[in-house]
N, C-alpha and C positions, 0 to 999 in steps of 0.2 A: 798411748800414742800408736797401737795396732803394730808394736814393733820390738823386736831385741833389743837390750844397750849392753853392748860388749865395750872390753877396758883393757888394753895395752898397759900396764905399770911395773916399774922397777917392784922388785919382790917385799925390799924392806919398807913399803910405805903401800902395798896393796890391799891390806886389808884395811886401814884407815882409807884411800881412796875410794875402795868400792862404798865405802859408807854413805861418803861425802857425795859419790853419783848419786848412787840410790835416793837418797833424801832430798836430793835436788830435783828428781824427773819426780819421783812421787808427787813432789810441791806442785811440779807444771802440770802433771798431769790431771791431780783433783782440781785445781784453778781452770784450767784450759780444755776438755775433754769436752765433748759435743755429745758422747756417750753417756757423761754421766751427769742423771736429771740434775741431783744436790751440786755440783761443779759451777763456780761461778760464772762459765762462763753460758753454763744454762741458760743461770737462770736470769740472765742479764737478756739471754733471747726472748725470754718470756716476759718481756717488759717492754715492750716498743711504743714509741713516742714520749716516755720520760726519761727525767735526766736520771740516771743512778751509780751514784758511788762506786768507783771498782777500785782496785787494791792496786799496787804498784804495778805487780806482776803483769794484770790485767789490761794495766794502762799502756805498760811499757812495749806488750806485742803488739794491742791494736793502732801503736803511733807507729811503729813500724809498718806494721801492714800497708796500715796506710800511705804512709810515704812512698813504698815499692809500688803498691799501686800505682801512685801518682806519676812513678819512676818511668814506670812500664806500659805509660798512659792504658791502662785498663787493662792488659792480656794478664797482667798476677791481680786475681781481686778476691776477696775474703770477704765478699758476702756472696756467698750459690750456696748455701747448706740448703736451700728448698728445694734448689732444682736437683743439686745432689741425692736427696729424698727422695724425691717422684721420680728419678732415674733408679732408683732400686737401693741405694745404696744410706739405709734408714739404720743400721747396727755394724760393730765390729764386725771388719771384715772375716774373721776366724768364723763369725758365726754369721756369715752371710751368706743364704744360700746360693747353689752354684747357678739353678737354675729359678727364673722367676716369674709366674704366669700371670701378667697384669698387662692393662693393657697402655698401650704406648702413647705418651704424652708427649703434645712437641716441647721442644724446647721454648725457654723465656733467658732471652739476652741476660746479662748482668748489668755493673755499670753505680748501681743504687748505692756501692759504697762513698761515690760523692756526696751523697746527705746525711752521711753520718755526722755528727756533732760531736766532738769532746771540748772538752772544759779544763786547761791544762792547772789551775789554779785550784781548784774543787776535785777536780781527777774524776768529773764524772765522763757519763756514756749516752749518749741519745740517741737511738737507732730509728731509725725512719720505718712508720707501719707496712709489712710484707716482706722485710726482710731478715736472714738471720746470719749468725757469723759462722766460721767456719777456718782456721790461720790454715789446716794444712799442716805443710811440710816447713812453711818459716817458722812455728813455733818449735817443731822439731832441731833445726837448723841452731833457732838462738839457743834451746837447751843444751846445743854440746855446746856449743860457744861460752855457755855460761859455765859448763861441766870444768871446764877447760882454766876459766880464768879463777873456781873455786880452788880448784890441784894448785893453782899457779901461788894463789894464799896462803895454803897449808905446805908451803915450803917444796912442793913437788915438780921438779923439773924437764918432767922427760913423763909424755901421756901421750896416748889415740884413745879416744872416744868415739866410737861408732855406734851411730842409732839405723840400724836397719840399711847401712851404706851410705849414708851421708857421714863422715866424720870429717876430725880435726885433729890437730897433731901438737902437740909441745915440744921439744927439743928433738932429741936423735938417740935410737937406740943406741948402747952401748958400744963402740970399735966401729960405729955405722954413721957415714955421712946424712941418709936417708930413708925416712922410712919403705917397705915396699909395700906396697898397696896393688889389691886385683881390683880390674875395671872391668865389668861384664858387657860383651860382645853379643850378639843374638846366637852366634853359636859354638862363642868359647871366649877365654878370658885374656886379657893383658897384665901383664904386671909392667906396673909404674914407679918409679922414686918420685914419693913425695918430699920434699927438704922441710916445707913451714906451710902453713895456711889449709885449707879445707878442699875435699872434694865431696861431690855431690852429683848423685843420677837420678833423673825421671824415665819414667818408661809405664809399658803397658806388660812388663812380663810375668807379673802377679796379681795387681790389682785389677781383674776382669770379672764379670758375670755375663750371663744370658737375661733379658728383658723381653720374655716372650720369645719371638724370634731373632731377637737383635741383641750384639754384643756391646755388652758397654763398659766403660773404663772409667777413673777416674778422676783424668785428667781433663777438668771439661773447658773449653772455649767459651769464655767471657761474651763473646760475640753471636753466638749463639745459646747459650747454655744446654750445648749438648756434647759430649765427651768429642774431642780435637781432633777430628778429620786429618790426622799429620799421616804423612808419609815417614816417619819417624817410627823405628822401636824404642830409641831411648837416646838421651842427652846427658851424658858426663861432664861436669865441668872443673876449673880448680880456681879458690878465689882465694881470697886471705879469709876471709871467716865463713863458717857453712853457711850462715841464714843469706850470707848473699849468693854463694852456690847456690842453697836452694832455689830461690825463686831464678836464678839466670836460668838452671837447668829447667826448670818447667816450664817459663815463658820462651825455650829457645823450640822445646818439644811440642807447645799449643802452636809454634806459629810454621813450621815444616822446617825440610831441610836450607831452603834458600832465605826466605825470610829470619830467621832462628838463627842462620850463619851471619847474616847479618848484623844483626842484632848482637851475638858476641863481640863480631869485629867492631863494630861502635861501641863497646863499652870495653875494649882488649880485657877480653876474657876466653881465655883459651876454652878450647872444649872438644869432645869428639863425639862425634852425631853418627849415628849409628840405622843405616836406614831398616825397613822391614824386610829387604829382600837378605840380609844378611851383611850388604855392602858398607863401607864408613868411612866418614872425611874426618879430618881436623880443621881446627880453627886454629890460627895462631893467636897468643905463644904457644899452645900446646906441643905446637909440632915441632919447635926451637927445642920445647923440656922432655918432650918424650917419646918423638918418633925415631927414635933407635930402638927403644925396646919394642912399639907397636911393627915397625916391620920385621922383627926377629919374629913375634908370632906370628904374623901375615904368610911366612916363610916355612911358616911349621915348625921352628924352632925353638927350645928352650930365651925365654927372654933372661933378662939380668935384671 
């Protein structure tokens, strides 16, 4: 998943935890990986216009998808892995170079994941010819979710699971109402209590390259299918589960600071939008749960 999975656990059940992560993101990751050819969800790309069998797993993310999709009428969509491609971005990002001398292709809208076809009875996949998949950061999102509810089986009470800054949370550290969690600013951090459910950031302050002369990200615009013209550096949000953080935050970050704030407020999903000059609003409830501590940093202050 092109990312760390770090693990918050009580000591006497940490090392059977880390197990149960481990072999959970493993499962998503060879099932789900764009990267790797043998990976079902490969090779499910390399079969367009038949029906083909996928595994629970398989099934389980692209119904989601799809439904966010449909949720977000079009701005979260899980099929641009081409355009993604021909914008540069064809390998893990560790190994993709910074710079890339090719020449610039326009964009091609999205959209195509309306023709996809499953077959909820058969659990097959029928992907429409020219397009390929790609979940992103909701598969990310459902793995802690999933990480989360496996601890929650093996008797374990009390967990954060973070994939790269998207986590989720299980009960309350010890003597502690709440967890505290940093929320990254464009030029310094916040600390938050989180109490129960998930937070989730999109942004552009890692995932960039050069395309010739043009910088590109990999947050791209559905509507064009070329990386999201946002006046945004980044969208935080807090949900009850990641996978739905994930996608609020990255459809709040494609559509700018006005639009995207909206978009929260219609779905009350707190959040705090982070512009590029450094500047940043909340959304409520954000600002009910947590702008006591955000103006103690605003302040220069030590937060709590």
């Amino acid at each position: 998943m092109g990312t760390t999975i770090s693990l918050l656990l009580p000591q006497e059940c940490a090392e059977r935890g880390c197990q149960i992560v481990r072999a959970l993101f493993d499962e998503w990751e060879q099932t789900l990986s764009r990267f790797l050819p043998e990976s079902e969800l490969s090779q499910l790309n390399q079969r367009p216009g038949e029906a083909v069998p996928v595994s629970d797993l398989l099934y389980r993310v692209l119904a989601t998808a799809l439904e966010a999709a449909q949720a977000t009428k079009g701005v979260y969509d899980p099929a641009l892995l081409d355009q993604l491609v021909r914008l540069g971005y064809d390998r893990t990002f560790d190994t993709l170079p910074e710079f890339q001398f090719e020449a610039i292709i326009p964009g091609e809208p999205g959209g195509r994941w309306r023709g996809i076809k499953v077959d909820p009875v058969r659990h097959s996949v029928t992907l429409p010819v020219g397009i390929k998949l790609d979940f992103g950061g909701i598969a990310k999102g459902m793995a802690v979710d999933a990480a989360l509810k496996a601890l929650r089986q093996e008797g374990v009470d009390t967990a954060l699971v973070n994939a790269g800054g998207d986590l989720a949370v299980l009960g309350s550290p010890s003597g502690m109402a709440y967890w505290l969690v940093a929320v990254p600013g464009r030029e310094q951090f916040w600390t938050v209590p989180l109490r129960r459910g998930a937070i989730a950031t999109s942004g552009i302050a890692r995932r960039h390259w050069w395309q010739g002369s043009t910088l590109r990200h990999h947050l791209l615009d559905p509507r064009t299918g070329l990386p999201a013209a946002s006046d945004l550096w980044s969208v935080t949000v807090a949900t009850d589960r990641c996978e739905q953080a994930e996608v609020a935050a990255k459809v709040a970050f494609i559509l700018g600071s006005r639009a995207g704030a909206g978009f929260l407020r219609a779905h009350s999903i707190g959040g705090l939008l982070v512009h590029r000059d450094g500047s940043w609003e909340t959304v409520e409830p954000w600002t009910a749960q947590f702008m006591q501590e955000i103006e103690h940093d605003k302040k220069g202050n030590k937060s709590i």
